[in-house]
VMD Tcl script that draws the C-alpha trace (Angstrom):
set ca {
  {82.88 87.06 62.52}
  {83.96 86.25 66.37}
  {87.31 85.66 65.77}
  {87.55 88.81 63.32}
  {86.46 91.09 65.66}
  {88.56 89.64 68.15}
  {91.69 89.69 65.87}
  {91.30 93.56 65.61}
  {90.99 93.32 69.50}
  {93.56 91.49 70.03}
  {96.27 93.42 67.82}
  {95.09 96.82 69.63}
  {95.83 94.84 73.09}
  {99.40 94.21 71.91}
  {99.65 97.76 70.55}
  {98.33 99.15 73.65}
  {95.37 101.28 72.31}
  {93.56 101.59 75.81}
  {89.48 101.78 74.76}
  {89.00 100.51 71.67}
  {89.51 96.79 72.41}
  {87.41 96.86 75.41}
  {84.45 98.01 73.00}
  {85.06 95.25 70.58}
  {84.92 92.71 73.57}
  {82.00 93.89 74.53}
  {80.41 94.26 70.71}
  {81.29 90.12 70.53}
  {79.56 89.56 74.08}
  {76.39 91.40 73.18}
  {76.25 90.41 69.28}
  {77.05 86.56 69.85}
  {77.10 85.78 73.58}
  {80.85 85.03 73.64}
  {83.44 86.34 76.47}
  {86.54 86.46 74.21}
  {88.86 88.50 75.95}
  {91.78 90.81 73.58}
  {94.57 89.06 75.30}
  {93.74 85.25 74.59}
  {96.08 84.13 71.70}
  {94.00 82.09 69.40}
  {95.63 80.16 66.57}
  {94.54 80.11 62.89}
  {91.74 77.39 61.57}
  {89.90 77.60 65.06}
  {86.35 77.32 64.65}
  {83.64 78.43 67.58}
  {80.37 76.62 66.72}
  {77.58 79.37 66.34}
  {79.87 81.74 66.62}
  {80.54 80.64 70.09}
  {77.37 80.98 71.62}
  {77.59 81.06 75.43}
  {81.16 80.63 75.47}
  {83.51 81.89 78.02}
  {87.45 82.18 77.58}
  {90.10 83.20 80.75}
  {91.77 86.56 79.63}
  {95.12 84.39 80.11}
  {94.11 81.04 77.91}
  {95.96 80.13 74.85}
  {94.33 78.40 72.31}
  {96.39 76.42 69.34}
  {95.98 76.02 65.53}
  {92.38 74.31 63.84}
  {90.73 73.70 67.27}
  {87.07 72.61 67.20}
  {85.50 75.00 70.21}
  {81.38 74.12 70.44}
  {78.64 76.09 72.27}
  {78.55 76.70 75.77}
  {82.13 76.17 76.41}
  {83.93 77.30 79.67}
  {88.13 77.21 78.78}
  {88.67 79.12 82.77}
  {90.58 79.65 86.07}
  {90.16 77.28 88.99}
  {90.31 78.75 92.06}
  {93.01 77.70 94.73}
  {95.07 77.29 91.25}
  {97.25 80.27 89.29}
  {97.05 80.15 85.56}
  {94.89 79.43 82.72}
  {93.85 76.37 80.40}
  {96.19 75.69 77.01}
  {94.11 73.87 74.30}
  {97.09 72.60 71.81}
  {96.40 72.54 67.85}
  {93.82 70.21 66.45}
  {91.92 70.08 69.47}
  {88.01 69.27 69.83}
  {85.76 70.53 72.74}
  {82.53 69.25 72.97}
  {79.17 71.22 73.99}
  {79.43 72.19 77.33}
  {83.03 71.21 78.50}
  {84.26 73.21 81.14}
  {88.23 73.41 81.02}
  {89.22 74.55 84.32}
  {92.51 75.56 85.67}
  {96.06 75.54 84.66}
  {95.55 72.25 82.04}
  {96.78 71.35 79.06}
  {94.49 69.31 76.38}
  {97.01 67.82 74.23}
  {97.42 67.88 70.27}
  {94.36 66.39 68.59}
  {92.84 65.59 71.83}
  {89.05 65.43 72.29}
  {87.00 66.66 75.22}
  {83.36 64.93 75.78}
  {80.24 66.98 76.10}
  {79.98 67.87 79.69}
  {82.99 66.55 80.71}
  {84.66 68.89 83.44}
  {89.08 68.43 82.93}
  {90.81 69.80 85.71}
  {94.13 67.60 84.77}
  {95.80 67.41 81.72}
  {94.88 65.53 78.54}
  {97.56 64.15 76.62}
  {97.81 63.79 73.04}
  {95.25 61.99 70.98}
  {93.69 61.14 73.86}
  {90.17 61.48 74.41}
  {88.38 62.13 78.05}
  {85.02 62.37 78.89}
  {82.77 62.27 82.50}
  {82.75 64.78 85.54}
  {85.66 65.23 86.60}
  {87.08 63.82 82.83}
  {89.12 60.77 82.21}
  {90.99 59.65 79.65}
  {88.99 56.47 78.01}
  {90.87 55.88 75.00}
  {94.35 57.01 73.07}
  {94.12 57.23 69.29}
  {97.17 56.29 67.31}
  {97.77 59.64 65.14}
  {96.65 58.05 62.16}
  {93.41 57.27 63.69}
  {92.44 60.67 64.47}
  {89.21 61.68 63.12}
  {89.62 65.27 60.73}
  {87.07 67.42 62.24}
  {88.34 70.46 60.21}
  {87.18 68.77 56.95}
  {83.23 70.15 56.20}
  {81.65 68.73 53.39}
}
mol new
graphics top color blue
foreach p $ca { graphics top sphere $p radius 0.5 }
foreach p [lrange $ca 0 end-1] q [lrange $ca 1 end] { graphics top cylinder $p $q radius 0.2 }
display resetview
């Protein structure tokens, strides 16, 4: 229901319609506790865990194809540093990750609970810890399929 509401938004946004995607912002914030701003691109097969709970997204953030976004996310700005996160397709962020500054998380790549990434992550890769670190590099026929739900 997140991401349909912010669909509408986000087509208004690019059509320019000045109100009404403000109000559907703000209907997601108050009805499921997400800050989904009408201009961040979202890709198709991305899931928010309950409904994205106590997640916040930078108005400039792109987010790829099938990525796995749990609660209490934080994809953001840094500050000292222009620019916003990229999360590329296939993606997993765990509970609580904070994303900060102008990063990329690379294709299939997993982020740890907690972990804070403020450089990139490269493919298949996957970093946990404060600030994160990348601990191991899957080959790409290793990668667990998150986007398969019994």
């Amino acid at each position: 229901m997140v991401l349909a509401i912010h669909r509408i938004a986000h087509v208004l946004c690019k059509w320019r319609v000045p109100v009404i995607p403000k109000i559907l912002k703000i209907a997601n914030r108050v009805l499921f506790g997400v800050v989904l701003p009408p201009s961040v691109i979202v890709g198709k097969g991305t899931l928010f865990s309950y409904q994205g709970l106590a997640t916040v997204i930078h108005k400039s953030a792109q987010i790829g194809n099938s990525v796995i976004i749990s609660t209490g996310v934080t994809i953001g700005g840094r500050s000292g540093k222009e620019g916003a996160p990229v999360i590329c397709d296939g993606a997993l962020i765990g509970t609580g990750a904070k994303i900060l500054g102008p990063v990329r998380v690379g294709t299939y790549a997993s982020v740890g609970a907690n972990s804070v990434v403020i450089e990139d992550v490269p493919d298949y890769a996957v970093a946990v810890g404060v600030p994160a670190r990348v601990v191991r590099i899957n080959k790409p026929e290793d990668v667990p399929r998150y986007d398969i739900f019994d």
